[in-house]
C-alpha positions as MATLAB code, in Angstrom:
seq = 'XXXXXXXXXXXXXXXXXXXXXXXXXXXXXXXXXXXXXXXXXXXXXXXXXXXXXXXXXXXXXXXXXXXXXXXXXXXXXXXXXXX';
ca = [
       0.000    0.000    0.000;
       1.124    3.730   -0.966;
       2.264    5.230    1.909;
       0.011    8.488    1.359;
      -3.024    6.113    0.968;
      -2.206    4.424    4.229;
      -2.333    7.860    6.221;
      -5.609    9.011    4.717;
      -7.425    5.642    5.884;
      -6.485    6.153    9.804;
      -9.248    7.577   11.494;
      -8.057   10.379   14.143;
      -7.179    8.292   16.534;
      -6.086    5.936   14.811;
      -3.439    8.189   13.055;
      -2.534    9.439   16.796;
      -1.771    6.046   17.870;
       0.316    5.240   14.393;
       2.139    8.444   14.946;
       3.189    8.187   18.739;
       3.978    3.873   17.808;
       6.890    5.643   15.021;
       8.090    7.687   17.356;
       6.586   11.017   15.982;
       3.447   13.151   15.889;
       0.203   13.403   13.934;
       1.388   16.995   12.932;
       5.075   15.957   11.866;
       3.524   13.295    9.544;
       0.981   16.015    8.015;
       3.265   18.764    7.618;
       6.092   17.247    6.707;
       5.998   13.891    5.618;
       2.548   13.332    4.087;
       3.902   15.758    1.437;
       6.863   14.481    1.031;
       8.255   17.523    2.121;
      11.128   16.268    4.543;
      13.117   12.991    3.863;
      12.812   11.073    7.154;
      15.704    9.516    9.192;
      16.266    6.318    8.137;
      15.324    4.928   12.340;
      12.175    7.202   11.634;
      11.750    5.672    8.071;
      12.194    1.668    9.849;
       9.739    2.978   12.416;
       6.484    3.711   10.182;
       6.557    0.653    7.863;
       6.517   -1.312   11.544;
       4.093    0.648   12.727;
       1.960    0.284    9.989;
       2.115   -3.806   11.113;
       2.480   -4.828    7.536;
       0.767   -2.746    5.409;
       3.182   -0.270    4.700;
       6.903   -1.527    3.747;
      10.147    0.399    3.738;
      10.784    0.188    0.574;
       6.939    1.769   -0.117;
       7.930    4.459    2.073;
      11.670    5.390    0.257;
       9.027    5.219   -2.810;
       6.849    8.142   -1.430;
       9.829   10.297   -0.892;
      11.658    9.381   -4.461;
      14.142    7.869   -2.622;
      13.242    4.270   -4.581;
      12.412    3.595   -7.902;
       8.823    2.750   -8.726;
       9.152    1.102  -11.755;
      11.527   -1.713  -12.419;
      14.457   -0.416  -14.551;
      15.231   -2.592  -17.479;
      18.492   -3.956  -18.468;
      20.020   -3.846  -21.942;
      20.659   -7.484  -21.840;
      16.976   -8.430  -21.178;
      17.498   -9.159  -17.358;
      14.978   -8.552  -15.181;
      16.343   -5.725  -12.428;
      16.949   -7.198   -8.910;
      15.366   -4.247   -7.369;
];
C-alpha cells in the first residue's frame, strides 16, 4: 500500500496512535511527511513501515519520498532488475 493512501485511511485516533507507535506526531507526519516535504531519518523511516504492522513496507515508504524507484528499470541485456 502507498504510503500516502495508508495515512488518509487512519481515522483520528487511529493516526494518533500510528504516529506516537513511530516515534513522531500526527502533525510531523501532516506537515512534513505526508507531502513528502522532509526525507525522514532512516530509524524514523524503519519505524512507520513497523508501525503500519504490515501494510506499509520500507521500501513503499523510500518510494513516497523518491528515494526508490517505482518502476523496475530494465536492463540492456533483457534481465529482469533485482530491485
Amino acid at each position: 500500500m502507498k504510503f500516502r493512501e495508508y495515512i488518509q485511511q487512519l481515522s483520528p485516533d487511529e493516526l494518533e496512535i500510528y504516529a506516537k507507535d513511530a516515534g513522531t506526531t500526527v502533525s510531523y507526519i501532516r506537515t512534513h511527511l505526508y507531502y513528502g516535504y522532509k526525507e525522514p531519518r532512516k530509524s524514523l523511516r524503519k519505524a512507520l513501515a513497523e508501525a503500519s504492522n504490515g501494510k506499509v513496507t520500507e521500501v513503499e515508504v523510500l518510494q513516497h519520498f523518491g528515494l526508490y524507484p517505482t518502476n523496475p528499470i530494465k536492463h540492456l541485456n533483457g534481465n529482469k532488475a533485482t530491485v
